[in-house]
C-alpha positions in Angstrom: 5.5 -34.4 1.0 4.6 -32.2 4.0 3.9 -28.4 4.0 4.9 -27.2 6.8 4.0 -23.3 7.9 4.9 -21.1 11.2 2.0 -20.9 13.5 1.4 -17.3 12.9 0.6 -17.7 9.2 -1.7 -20.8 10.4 -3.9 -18.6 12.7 -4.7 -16.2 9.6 -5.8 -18.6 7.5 -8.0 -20.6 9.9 -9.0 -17.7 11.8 -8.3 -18.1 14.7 -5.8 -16.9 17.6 -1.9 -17.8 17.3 -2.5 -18.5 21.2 -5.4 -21.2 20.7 -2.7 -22.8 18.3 -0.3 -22.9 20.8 -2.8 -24.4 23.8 -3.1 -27.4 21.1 0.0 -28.4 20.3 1.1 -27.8 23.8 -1.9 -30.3 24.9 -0.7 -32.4 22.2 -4.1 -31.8 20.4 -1.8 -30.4 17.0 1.2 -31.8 16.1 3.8 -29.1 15.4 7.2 -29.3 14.0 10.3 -27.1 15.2 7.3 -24.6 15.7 5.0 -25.2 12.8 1.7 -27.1 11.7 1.6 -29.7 8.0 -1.4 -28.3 6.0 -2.9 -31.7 6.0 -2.7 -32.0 10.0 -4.5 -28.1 9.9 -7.1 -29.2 8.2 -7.6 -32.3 10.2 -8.2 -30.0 12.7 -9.9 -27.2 11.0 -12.0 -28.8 8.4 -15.1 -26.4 8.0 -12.8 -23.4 7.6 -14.2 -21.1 5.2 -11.3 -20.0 2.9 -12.7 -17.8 0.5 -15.4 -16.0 2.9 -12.7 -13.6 4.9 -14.9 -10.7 5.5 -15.7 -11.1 8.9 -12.2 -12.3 9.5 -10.9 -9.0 8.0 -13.7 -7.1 10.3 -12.6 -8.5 13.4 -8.7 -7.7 12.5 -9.7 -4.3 11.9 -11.0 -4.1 15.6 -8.3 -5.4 16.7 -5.7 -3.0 15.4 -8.1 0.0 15.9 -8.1 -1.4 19.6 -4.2 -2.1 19.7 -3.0 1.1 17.6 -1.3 -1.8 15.3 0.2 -0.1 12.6 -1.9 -1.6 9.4 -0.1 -3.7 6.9 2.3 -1.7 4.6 1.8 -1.9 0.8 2.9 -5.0 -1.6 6.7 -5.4 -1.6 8.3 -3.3 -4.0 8.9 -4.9 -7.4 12.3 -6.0 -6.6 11.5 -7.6 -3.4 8.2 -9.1 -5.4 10.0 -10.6 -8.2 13.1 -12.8 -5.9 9.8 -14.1 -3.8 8.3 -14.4 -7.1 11.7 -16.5 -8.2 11.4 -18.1 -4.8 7.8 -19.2 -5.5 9.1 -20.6 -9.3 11.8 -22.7 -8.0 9.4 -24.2 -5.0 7.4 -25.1 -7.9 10.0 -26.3 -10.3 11.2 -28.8 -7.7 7.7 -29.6 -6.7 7.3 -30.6 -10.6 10.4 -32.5 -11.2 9.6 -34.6 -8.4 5.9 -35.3 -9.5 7.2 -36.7 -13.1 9.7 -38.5 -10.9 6.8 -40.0 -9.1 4.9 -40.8 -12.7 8.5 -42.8 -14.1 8.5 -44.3 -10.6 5.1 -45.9 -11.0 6.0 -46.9 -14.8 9.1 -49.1 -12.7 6.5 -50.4 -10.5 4.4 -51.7 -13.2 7.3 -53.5 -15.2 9.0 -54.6 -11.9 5.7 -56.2 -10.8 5.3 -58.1 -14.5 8.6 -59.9 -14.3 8.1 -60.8 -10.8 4.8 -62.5 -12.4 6.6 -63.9 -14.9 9.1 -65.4 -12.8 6.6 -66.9 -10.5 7.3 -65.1 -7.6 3.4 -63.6 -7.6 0.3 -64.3 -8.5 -0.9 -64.3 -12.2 -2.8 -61.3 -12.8 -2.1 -59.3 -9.8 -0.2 -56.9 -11.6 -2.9 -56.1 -13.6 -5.1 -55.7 -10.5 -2.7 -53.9 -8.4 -1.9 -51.5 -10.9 -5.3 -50.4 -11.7 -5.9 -49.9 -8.0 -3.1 -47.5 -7.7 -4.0 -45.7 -11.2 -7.4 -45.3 -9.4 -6.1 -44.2 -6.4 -3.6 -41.5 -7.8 -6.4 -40.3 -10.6 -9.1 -40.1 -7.5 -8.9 -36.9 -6.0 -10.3 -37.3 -2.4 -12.4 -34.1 -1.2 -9.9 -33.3 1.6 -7.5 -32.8 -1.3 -9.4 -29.9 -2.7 -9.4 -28.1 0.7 -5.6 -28.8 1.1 -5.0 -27.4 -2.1 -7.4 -24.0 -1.4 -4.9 -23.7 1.7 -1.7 -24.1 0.0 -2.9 -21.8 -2.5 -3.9 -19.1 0.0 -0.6 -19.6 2.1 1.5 -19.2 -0.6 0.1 -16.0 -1.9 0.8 -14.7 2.0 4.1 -15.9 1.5 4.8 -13.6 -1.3 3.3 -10.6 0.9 4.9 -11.1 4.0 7.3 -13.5 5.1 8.3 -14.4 9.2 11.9 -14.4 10.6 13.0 -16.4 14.0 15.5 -14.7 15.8 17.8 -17.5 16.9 18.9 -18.5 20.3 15.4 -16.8 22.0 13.0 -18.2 19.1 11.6 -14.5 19.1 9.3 -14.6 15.8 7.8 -11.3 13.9 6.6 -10.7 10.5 8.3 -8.4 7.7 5.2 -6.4 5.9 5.5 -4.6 2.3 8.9 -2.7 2.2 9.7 -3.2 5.6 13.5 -4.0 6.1 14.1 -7.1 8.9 15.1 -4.3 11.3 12.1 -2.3 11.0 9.7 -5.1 11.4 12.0 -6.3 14.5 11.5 -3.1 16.1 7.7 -2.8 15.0 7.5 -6.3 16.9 9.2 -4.7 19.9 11.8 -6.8 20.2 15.3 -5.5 21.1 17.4 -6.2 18.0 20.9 -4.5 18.3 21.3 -1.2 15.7 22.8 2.2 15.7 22.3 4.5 12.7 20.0 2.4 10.8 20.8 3.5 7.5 23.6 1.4 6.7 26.2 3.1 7.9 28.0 1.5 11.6 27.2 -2.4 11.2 25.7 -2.6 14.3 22.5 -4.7 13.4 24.8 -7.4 11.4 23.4 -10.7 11.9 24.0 -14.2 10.3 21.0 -15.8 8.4 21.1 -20.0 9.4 18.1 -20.4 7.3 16.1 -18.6 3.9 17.1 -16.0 1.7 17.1 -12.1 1.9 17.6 -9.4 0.0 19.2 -5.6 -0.4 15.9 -2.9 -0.3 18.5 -0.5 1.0 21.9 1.1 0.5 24.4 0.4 2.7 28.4 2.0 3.5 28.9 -0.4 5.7 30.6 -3.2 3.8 31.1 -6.9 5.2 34.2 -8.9 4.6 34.3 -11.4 1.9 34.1 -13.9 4.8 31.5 -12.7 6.7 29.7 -13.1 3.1 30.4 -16.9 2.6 28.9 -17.2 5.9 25.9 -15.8 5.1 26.1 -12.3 7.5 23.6 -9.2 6.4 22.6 -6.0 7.5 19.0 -6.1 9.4 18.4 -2.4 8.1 19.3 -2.8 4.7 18.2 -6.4 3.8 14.4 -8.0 4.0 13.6 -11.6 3.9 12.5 -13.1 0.7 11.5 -16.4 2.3 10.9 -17.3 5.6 14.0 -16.7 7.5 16.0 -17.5 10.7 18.4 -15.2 11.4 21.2 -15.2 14.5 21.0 -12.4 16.8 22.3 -11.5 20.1 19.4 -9.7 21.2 20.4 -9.9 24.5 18.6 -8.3 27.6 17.8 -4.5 29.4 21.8 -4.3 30.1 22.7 -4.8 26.5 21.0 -1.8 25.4 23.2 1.4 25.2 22.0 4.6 26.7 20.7 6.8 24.5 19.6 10.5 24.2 16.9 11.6 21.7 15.3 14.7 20.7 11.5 14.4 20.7 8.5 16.9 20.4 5.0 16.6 22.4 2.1 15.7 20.4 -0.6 15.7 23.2 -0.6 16.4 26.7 -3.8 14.6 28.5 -4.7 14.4 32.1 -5.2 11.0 33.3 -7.1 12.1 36.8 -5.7 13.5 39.9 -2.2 15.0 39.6 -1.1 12.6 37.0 -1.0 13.3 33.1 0.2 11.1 30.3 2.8 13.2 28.1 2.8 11.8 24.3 5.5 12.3 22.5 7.2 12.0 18.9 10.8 11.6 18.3 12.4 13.0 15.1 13.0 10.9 12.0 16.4 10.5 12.3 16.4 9.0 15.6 14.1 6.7 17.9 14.4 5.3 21.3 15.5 1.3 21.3 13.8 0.2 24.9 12.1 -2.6 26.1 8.4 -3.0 27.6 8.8 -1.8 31.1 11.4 0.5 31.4 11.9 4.0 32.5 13.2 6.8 30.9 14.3 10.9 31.6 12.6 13.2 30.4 14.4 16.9 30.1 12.5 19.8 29.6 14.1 23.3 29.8 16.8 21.9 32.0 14.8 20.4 34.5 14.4 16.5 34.5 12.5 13.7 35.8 12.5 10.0 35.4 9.0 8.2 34.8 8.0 4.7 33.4 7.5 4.3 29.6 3.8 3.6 29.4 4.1 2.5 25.5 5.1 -0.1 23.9 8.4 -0.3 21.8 6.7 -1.7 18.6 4.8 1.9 18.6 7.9 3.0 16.5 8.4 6.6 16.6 5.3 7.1 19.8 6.5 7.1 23.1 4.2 8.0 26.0 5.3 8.2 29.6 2.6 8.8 32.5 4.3 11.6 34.8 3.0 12.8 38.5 2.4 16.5 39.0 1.5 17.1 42.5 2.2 18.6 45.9 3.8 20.5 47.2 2.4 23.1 44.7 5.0 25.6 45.4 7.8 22.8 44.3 8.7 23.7 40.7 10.6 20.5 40.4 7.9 18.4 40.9 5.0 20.8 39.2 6.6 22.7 36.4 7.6 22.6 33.8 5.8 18.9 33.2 2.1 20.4 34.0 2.0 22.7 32.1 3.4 21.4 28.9 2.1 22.5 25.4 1.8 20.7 22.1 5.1 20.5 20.4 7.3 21.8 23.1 10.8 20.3 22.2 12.1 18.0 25.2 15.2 15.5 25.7 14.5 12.0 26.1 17.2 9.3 27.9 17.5 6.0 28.4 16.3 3.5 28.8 16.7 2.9 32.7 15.7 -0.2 34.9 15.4 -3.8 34.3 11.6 -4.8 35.0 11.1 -6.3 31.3 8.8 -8.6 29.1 10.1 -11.9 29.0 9.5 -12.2 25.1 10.8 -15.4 24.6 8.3 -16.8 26.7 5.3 -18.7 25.8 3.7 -18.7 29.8 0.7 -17.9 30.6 1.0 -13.7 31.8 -0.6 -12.3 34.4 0.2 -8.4 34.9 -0.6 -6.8 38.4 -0.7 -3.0 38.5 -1.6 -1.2 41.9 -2.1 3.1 41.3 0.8 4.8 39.3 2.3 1.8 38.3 -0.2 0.9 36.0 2.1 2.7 33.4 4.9 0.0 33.3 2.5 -3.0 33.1 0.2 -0.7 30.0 4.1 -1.2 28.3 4.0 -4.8 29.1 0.9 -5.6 28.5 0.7 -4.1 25.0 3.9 -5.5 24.1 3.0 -8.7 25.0 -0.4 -8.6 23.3 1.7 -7.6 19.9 4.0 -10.9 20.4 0.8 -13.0 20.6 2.6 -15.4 22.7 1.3 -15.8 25.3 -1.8 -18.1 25.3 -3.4 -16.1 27.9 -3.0 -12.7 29.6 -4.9 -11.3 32.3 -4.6 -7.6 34.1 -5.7 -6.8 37.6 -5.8 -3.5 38.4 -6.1 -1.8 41.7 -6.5 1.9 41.5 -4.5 4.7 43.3 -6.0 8.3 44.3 -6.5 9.1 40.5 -9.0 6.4 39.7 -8.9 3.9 37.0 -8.2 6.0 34.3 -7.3 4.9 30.6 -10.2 2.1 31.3 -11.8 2.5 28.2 -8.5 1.3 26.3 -8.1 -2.1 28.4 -12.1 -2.6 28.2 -11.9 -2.5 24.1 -8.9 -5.4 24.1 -11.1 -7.2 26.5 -14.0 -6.5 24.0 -12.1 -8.2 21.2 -9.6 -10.4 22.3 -10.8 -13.8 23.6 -7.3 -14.6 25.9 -7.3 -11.5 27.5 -9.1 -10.6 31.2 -8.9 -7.3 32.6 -10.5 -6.9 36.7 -10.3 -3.5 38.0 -10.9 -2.9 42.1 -11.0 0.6 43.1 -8.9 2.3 45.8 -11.2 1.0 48.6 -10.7 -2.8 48.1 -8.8 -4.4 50.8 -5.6 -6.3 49.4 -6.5 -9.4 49.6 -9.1 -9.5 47.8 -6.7 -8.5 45.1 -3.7 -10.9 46.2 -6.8 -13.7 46.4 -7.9 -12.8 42.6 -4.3 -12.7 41.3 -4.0 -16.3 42.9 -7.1 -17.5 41.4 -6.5 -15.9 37.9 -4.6 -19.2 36.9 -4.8 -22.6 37.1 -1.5 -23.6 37.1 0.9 -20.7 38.5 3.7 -23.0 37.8 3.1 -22.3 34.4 2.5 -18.5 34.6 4.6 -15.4 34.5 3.9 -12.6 37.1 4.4 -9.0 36.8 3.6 -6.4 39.6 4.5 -2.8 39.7 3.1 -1.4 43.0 4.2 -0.1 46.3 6.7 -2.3 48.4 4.8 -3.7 50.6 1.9 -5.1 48.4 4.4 -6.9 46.1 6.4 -7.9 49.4 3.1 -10.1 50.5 1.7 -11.0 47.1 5.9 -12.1 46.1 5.2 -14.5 49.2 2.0 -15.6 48.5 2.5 -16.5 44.9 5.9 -17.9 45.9 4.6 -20.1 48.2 1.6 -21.5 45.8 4.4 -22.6 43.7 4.8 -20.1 41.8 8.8 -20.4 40.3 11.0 -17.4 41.5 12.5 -17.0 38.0 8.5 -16.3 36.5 8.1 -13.2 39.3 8.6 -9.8 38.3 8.4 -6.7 40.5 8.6 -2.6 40.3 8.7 -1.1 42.9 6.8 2.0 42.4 7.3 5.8 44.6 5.3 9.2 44.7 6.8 11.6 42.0 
């Protein structure tokens, strides 16, 4: 009977990357099955795996969400959550139990269909004696692998209890719910654009129809679904969370699905980037938080006075949004120098959007290469660290071609490159001719056929790089472009 388990939950207990996964079964190295890997053909692959020695695993993870600003994992499901996986768990093993003593009355047939067959003539004498202490052998032998399968189920099904994994269906988008998390919260935490409104139960909007698994109520709701809707299996993202693994039906749709919104948020930390150009952090209010996507713009208000600039977070930061915003001449132009450059710590601004359509494919499973040239190095930061969050692409690499203001931020793009093996980051400064870029982009990949671009620059360096990469082969659909202006 095969134990089948997503990708995602693989990678944690072999210790490696869900992208290395995903190279093999798409070389055909690891067979995979609607998306996930039998324990036995895991260990075929992984067979020195040390399951019980996860320290330096755990080490390398903590780098990794230092280095990301992951939020760590919440605590252990509350006790109502814990006891249906629990239940969950008891039934998997229940049925795993009736079909074992099945198994046992099966061999018992065996045995006595074999011994009239011997009787009648129609095999040889004594071969049922001989057969059926071969297979008595056989089941009473436990081969080594079997220990090792056995370790892994064991670990995987404790993670099951934990944390569970929910597919959004059409897009295949996949995330993990953590702790207490409800299946909205961990959506948005994953950045993906899962449809909501008030979030607390109240307008329907994230109602969604589970195809597959079971979930549960961890909040209260006012919102109340027909008796129909109920027999078809419909929830409420923000009030249930998954007590198995789960797919659920969602029309997350794209950047023109999502409604414009208008927030209240506070600044947390104003910090200058180099040259005229400063990064703005900001903090939204409980009650409310932007729903973008990785690459978009928004408006930012501050004592009537506006400006749009590109979101250089990512949407899985939650509550955190930062947006990189140019402060420079004329001097004497208020709209372009105050009141952004001179912001103070927890000065109250307006916040709206989301604006544009330059967006993370996140249903893609390409190879991404990200292109930034001066300023608009804060669209492809959103990309990039959304994409790094998805862990679906098998490889990512960033080049970077400074503006006026330097390379700034570097230190945050050299620690992923510290501890992430798929990603490359190469940096030129202001000086380097184009094509030297243009000739490193086309070199980054071996097969550009297989890549998704993204380039936020000025129009004429993503006019000849769009023609360059087009014309290696690279498929019109898998280019993305911002075009990218002064102030």
């Amino acid at each position: 009977m095969p134990h089948l388990i997503p990708l995602s939950r693989l990678a944690r207990l072999v210790g490696t990357s869900r992208a290395n996964l995903q190279k093999m079964a798409k070389s055909g190295e690891l067979a995979t099955f609607d998306g996930q890997v039998d324990l036995d053909e895991a260990l075929k692959h992984f067979p020195d795996v040390k399951l019980n020695d996860e320290a330096e695993l755990k080490r390398v993870e903590e780098i990794k969400e230092q280095a990301l600003r992951k939020k760590p994992q919440e605590d252990l499901p509350d006790a109502h959550v814990l006891h249906e996986r629990l239940r969950l768990l008891g039934r998997d093993y229940a049925a795993v139990s009736v079909k074992l003593s099945h198994y046992e009355r099966t061999v018992g047939w065996i045995a006595e269909r074999l011994a009239e067959a011997e009787e009648e003539g129609e095999t040889e004498k004594g071969f049922t004696d001989a057969f059926m202490q071969w297979l008595r052998r056989e089941l009473e032998t436990t081969p080594a692998d079997m220990e090792r399968l056995q370790a892994l189920l064991a670990k995987e099904r404790i993670m099951r209890v934990i944390n569970t994994q929910v597919t959004l269906l059409p897009g295949e988008q996949t995330f993990e719910v953590n702790g207490k998390e409800s299946i909205l919260e961990a959506g948005l935490r994953a950045g993906l654009p899962m449809p909501y409104g008030c979030s607390n139960g109240t307008c329907g909007e994230c109602k969604c129809r589970v195809a597959k698994g079971e979930v549960v109520k961890v909040r209260p709701h006012d919102f109340m679904l027909s008796q129909t809707e109920q027999q078809q299996g419909y929830t409420l993202a923000c009030s249930y969370t998954a007590v198995s693994d789960v797919s659920l039906e969602v029309a997350t749709g794209g950047p023109a699905d999502i409604p414009e919104q208008t927030v209240r948020a506070r600044v947390r930390d104003v910090e200058v980037l180099g040259g005229n150009r400063i990064a703005v952090h900001l903090m939204t209010s409980r009650a409310e938080r932007l729903r973008y996507l990785a690459g978009q713009r928004v408006e930012i208000a501050v004592n009537g006075k506006s400006r749009i600039v590109p979101a250089a977070s990512c949407p899985c930061d939650e509550r955190r949004l930062e947006v990189h915003v140019e402060c420079h001449t004329p001097p004497d132009d208020e709209d372009l120098r105050g009141p952004f450059a001179s912001l103070l710590r927890n000065t109250d601004v307006t916040v709206r959007g989301p604006i544009g359509s330059f967006v993370l494919d996140d249903s893609s499973e390409r190879a991404v290469v990200l292109v930034a040239e001066g300023g608009g190095f804060a669209q492809i930061k959103s990309i990039l660290q959304h994409a790094l969050s998805l862990e679906h692409a098998p490889y990512i690499a960033l080049v970077r071609l400074a503006g006026e203001e330097g390379l700034y931020q570097e230190n945050l793009l050299k620690s992923y490159a510290g501890v992430l093996d798929d990603f490359r980051y190469i940096a030129f400064d202001a000086a380097t001719p184009r094509e030297t870029v243009i000739e490193t982009v086309l070199n980054e990949t071996s097969q550009i056929a297989e890549t998704d671009i993204y380039v936020a620059g000025s129009s004429d360096f993503i006019s000849v790089l769009n023609q360059r990469c087009i014309s290696a082969g690279l498929p019109e659909a898998q280019w993305h472009a911002e075009t990218i202006s002064k102030a």
